[in-house]
C-alpha positions as CSV (number, residue, x, y, z in Angstrom):
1,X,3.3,-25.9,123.2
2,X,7.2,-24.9,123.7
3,X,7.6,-24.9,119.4
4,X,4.7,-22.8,119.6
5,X,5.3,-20.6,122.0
6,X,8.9,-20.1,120.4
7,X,7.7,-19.3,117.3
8,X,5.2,-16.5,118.9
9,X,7.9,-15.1,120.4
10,X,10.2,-14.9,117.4
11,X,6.9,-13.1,115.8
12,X,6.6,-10.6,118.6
13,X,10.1,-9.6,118.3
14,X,10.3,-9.3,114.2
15,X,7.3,-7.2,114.7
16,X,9.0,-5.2,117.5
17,X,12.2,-4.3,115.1
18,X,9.8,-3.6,112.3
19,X,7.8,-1.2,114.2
20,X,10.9,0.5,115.3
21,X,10.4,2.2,111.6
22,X,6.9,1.9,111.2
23,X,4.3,2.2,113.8
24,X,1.8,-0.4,112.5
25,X,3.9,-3.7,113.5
26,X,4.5,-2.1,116.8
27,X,1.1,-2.0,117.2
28,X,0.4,-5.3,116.1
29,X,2.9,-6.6,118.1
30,X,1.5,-5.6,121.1
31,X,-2.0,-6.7,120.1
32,X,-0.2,-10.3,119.7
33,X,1.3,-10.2,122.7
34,X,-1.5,-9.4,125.0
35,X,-3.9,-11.9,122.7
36,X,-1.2,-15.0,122.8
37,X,-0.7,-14.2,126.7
38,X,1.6,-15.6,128.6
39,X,3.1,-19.7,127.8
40,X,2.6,-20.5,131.3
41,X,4.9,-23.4,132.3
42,X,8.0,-22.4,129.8
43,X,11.1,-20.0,129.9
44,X,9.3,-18.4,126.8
45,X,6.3,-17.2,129.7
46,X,9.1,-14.1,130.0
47,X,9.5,-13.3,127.1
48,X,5.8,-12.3,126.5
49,X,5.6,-10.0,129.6
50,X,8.8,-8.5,128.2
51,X,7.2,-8.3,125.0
52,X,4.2,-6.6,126.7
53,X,6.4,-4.1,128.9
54,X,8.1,-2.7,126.3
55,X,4.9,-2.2,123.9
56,X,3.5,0.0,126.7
57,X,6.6,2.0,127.3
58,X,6.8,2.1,123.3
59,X,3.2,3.4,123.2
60,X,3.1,6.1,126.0
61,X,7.0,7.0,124.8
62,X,5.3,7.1,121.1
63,X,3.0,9.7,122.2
64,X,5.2,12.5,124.3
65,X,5.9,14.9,121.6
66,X,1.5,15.0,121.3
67,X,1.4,15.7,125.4
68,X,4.8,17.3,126.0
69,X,5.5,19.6,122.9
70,X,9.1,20.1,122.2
71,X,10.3,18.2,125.0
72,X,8.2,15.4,123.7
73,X,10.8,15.0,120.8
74,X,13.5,14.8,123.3
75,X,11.8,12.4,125.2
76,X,10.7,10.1,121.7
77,X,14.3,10.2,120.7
78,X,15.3,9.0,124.1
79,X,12.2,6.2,124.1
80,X,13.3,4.9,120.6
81,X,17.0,4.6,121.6
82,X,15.5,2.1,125.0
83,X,13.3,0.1,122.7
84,X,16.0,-0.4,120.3
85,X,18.2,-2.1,123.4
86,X,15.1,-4.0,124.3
87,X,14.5,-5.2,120.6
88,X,17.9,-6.4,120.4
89,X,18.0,-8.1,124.1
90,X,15.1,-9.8,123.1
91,X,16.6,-10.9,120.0
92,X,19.5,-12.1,121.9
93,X,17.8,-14.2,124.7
94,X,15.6,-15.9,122.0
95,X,18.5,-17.0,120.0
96,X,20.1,-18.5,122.8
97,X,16.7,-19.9,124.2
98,X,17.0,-18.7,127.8
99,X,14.9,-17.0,130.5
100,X,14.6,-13.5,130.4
101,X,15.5,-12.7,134.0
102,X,13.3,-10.2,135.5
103,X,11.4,-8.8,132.4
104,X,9.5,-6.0,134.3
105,X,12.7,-3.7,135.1
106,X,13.1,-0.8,132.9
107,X,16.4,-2.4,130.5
């Protein structure tokens, strides 16, 4: 389950940087993330409620210019930057196989 779970998570985050371009593999990313769940019972368990965290912030983030108008472009600039630093922080922790300590805080 461990190879596994590695290679899901390595999966998530390729999709992640993708979808920092193009919506789609953000999307798909997040529909893996939430269908995979969890690995209960390895260190790669927080790396998928990372994964998820971040696809929701993404999402909502994705969305402020339709609800906030001009501010909302502000605001996606500002949203793309964060999941950027949470692409590559993921990235990082996987390549070094460790815990990601505390996944639900904001960075």
């Amino acid at each position: 389950m461990t190879e596994r779970a590695r290679r899901r998570v390595l999966w998530m985050n390729i999709l992640f940087a993708a979808g920092l371009a193009l919506a789609l593999p953000w999307l798909l990313a997040g529909v893996l993330a939430h269908a995979w769940g969890a690995a209960r019972g390895s260190h790669w368990s927080s790396h998928h409620t990372y994964g998820v965290r971040t696809f929701w912030i993404g999402l909502l983030g994705g969305l402020a210019p339709l609800v906030a108008g001009d501010a909302g472009w502000v605001l996606l600039a500002l949203v793309w930057v964060w999941c950027v630093a949470r692409v590559t922080r993921g990235f990082l922790a996987y390549d070094r196989a460790e815990w990601l300590p505390d996944p639900g805080r904001l960075l």
